[in-house]
N, C-alpha and C positions, 0 to 999 in steps of 0.2 A: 654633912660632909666630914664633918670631924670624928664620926664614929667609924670610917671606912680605914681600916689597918693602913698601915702604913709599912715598904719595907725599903731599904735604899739595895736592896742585890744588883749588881751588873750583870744582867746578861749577857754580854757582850765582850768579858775577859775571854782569855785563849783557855781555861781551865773550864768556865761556861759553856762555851761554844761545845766543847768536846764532851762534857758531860753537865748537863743543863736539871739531871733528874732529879738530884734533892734537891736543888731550887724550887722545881716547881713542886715539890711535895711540901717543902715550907709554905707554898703560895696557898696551895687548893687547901693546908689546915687552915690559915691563916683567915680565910671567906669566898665568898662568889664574886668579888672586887678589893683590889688589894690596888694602891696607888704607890706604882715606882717613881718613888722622887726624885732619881736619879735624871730618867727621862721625861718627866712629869706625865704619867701615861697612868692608867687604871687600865689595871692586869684583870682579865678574865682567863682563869685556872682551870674552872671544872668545865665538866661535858655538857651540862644542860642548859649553861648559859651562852659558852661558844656556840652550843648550835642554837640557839635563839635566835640570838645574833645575825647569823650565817643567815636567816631565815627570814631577815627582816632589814631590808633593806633602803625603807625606805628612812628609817629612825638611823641605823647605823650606816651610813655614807661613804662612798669606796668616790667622793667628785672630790674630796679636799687632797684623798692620796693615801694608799695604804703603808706608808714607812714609815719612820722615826723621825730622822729630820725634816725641820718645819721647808727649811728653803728648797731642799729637793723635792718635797711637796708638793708646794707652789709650782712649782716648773715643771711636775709631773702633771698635773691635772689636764686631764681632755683622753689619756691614752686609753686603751681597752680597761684595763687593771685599775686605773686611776677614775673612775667613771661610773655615771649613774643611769638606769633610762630615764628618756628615751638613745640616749647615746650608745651609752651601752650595748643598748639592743640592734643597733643599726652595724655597732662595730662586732661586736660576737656572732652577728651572723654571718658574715660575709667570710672575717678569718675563721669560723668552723666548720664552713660546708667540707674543707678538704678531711678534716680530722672528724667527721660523724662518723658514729659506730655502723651504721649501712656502707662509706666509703670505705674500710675498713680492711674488705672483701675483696678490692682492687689491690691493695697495698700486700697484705699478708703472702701470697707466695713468697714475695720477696725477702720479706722478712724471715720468711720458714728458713728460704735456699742460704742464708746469711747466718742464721744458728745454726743449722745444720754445719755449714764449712767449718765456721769459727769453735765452733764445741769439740768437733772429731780434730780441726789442728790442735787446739790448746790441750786436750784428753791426752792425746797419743804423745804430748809432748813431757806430761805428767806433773808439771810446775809453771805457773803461770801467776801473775798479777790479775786478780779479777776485777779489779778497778776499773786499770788500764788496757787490758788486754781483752778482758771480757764483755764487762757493761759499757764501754764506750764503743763497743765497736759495731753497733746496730746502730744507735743515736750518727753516729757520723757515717755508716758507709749507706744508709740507707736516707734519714733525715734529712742530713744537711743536703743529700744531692735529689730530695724531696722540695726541701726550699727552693734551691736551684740560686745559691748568690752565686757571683762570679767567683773562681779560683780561691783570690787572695782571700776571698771572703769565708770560704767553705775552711778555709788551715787556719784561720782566725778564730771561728765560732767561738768553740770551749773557752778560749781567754776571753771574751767578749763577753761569755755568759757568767764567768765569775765573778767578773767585776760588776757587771747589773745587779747581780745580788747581795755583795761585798756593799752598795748604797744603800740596800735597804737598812740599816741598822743607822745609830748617830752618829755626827762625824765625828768620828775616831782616827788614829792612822789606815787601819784598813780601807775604810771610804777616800781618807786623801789620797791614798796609790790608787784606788779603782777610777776614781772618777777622769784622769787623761786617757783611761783606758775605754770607759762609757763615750767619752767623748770622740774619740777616735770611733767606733759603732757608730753613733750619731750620724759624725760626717760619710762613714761611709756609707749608709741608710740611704741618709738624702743626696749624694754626688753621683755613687758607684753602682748602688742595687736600684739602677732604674733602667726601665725598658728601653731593649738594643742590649742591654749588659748581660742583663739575667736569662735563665732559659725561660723560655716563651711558657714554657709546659707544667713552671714552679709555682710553686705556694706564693712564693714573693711575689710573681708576673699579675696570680691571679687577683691577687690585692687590686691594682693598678688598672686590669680586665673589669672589675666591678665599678672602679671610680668614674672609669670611661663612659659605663652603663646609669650613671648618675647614682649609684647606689652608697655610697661614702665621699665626702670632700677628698680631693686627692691629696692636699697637704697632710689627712693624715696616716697615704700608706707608708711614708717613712718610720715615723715610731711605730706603727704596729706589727711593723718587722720583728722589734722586740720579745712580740706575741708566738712569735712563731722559733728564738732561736733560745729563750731562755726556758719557757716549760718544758720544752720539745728536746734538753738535752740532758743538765745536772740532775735535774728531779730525777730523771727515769736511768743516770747513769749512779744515782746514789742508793734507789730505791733497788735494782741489782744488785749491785755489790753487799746493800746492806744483808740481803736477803739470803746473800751465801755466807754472809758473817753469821748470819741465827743460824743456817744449818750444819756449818760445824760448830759451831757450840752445842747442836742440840741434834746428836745425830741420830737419834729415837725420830723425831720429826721427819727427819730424812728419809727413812726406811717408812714412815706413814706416807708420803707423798707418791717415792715408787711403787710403793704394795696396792696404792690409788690415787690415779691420775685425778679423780675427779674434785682433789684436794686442791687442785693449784690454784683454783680461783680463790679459797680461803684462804692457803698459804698467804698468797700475793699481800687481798687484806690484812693479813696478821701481822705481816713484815710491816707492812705501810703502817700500822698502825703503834707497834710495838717503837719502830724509828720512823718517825714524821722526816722527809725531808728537807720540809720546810717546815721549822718551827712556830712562826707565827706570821701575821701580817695586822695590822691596825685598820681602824673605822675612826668617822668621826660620827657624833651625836648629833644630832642634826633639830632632835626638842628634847625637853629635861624628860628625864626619862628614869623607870625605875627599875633596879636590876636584882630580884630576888631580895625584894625587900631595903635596897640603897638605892638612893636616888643620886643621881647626878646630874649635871645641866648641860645645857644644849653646849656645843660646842666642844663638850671635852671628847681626847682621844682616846679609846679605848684599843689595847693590845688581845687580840684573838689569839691565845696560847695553841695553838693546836697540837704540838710535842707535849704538852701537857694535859688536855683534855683526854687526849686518847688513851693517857695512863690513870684515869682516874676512878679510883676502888669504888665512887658510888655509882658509876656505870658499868662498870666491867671487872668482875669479881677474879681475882689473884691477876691485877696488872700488867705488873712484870714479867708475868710465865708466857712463853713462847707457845701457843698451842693451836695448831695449823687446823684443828675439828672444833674451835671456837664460834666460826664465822663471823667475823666482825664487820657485817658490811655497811654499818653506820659510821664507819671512822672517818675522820672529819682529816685526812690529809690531803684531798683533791679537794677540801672546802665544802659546800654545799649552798643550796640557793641560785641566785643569780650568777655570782661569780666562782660556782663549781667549775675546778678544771677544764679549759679545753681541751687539752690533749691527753687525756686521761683513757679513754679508747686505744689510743695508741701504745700507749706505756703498758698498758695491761696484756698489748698484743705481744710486745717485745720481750712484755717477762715470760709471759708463758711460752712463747717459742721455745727461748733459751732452757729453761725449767724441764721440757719435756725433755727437750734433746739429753739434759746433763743426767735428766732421771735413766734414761735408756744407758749409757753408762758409766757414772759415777754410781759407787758404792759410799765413800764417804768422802768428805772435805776433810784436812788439816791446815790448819793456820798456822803459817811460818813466821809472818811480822804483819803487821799493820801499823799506819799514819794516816791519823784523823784530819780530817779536813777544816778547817778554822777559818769562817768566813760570817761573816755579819747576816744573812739571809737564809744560810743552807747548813745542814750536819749530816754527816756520816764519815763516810773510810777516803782517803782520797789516794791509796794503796792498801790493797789487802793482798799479798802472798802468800795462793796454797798450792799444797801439792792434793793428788787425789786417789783414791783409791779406784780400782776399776775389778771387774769380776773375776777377769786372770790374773790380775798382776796387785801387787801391792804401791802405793807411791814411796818417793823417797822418804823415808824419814826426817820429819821438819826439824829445821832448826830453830833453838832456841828464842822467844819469844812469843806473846803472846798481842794479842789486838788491844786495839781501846775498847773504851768501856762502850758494850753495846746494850745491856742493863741493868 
């Protein structure tokens, strides 16, 4: 144990959050386990041990809780995310039958008739927030009324889902402001999103449809509401935004994606890969165990860097380069193994929507401003402002400034 590096870094300041990447290039020089003593955690860095990991589920434990703090831990365990099989398996099937890639097929017009409006209003308008105005507006006009909460519940989401991920890091002040906010979730999980309230026909309802059919205890379709309102929105409303941040910085990329559509599915990988936007989640060690030659003993928590495995030069030669004929379909941002992504089907559906429509007419993005988003569980833009170019017309001329650091 005493030969395993040592480093005290925060992950977790507002300069971290927003730019995390020499960190982790200090980590993955540093070895294939590096113990933050800060959080008393062993950092896994590189790509071949995160996916190990990922891969092995039954040594690396998702039943003690994937976060940082020990007590939201404890009071996590039982939920989807927090869980091992056979649980696991009982709870993942039930909340994924609506998000398989065969259901998919149901959902996608929708989706199309919803990029299509959204693209040509925001195009024709020539300057737009793509944060706000762009990547959120699938996730909520489609999603949330996919779940089907009640009203209050559906203009609540987004803050609900920040704060869920705002816990996963240690308690800091961010975790102190989120958690009356989780709590507030909670109560309305278990009071408000139960049947009579919800539409019959939701994700939420069918939760409820299954317990009835004895296929899940019903105590626990209130938290796995969670399942359905936190992948299902920031991920895939960070994973857009991020992905028009690379393309105007890389407007060569651009012009490869319209000149070939059949680029968007690597694009997609590339972005996800280049910004994870989820940077990590933790395991617990469940027998002593040896990791590329360090051993460590049962019980310790190990941190799955995945913002940092995905940049790492001994899998993936020049990192940092944006390059959409890469294909990186091994990137580890939807995780892999047992608790790969749920709703990772979906995200994929919602980027490529968007991507085609803006490829049909965007000629190029400009980036006017951007404000990084600073949250203990998640990274990207949480305002990106461009204007865009189109085939007859040129956009406004951006104003002064430039985005955060996106590499």
């Amino acid at each position: 144990m005493s030969d395993i590096p040592v480093s005290d870094v925060d992950l977790y300041t507002d300069e971290a959050r927003i730019d995390p990447y020499p960190i982790y290039e200090e980590l993955r020089a540093l070895g294939p386990v590096v113990h933050l003593s800060r959080d008393d955690l062993y950092a896994l860095p590189r790509y071949n041990e995160v996916r190990a990991a990922l891969m092995d589920w039954r040594t690396f434990s998702s039943a003690r809780g994937v976060f940082v703090d020990p007590t939201l831990n404890a009071q996590l365990e039982g939920i989807t995310l927090c869980s091992d099989p056979p649980d696991h398996t009982m709870m993942r099937g039930v909340l994924g039958r609506p998000l398989r890639q065969d259901r998919m097929r149901d959902v996608a017009p929708r989706i199309e008739a919803e990029a299509e409006a959204i693209v040509t209003k925001l195009v024709d308008r020539g300057r737009f927030d793509a944060a706000t105005e762009l990547a959120e507006h699938l996730p909520m006009a489609v999603v949330s009324d996919l779940v089907g909460l009640p009203d209050q519940g559906r203009a609540k989401m987004l803050e609900w889902a920040v704060a869920i991920w705002d816990v996963q890091g240690p308690a800091d002040e961010r975790f102190a402001s989120a958690m009356p906010v989780v709590e507030e979730f909670m109560a309305f999980a278990a009071h408000e999103a139960v049947p009579g309230r919800i539409d019959p026909d939701g994700w939420a309802a069918h939760l409820y449809q299954a317990a009835d059919r004895g296929e899940l205890p019903r105590e626990k379709c209130p938290v796995m509401m969670l399942d359905y309102v936190t992948p299902s929105l920031d991920t895939t409303i960070l994973a857009i935004t991020n992905t028009i941040a690379l393309f105007a910085e890389h407007p060569d990329q651009w012009e490869l994606l319209r000149a070939d559509r059949s680029l968007i599915p690597h694009a997609i990988n590339e972005s996800l890969r280049l910004e994870s936007p989820v940077p990590q989640f933790s395991r617990v060690l469940t027998e002593d165990h040896e990791i590329d030659g360090v051993p460590l003993p049962a019980g310790s928590r190990v941190a799955l860097l995945y913002g940092s495995a995905n940049r790492d030069e001994r899998h993936y030669p020049d990192p940092t380069r944006f390059d959409i004929t890469r294909r990186p379909s091994d990137h580890l941002a939807f995780g892999r193994g047992e608790h790969v992504c749920v709703g990772m089907h979906l995200a994929r559906l919602e980027m490529t929507a968007l991507l085609e429509r803006l490829a049909d007419r965007v000629t190029r993005f400009d980036i006017v401003a951007s404000t990084p988003m600073i949250n203990n569980g998640l990274r990207g833009l949480e305002h990106l402002e461009v204007t865009v170019h189109t085939g007859d017309r040129a956009s406004t001329p951006p104003a002064a400034g430039r985005m955060a650091p996106l590499t």
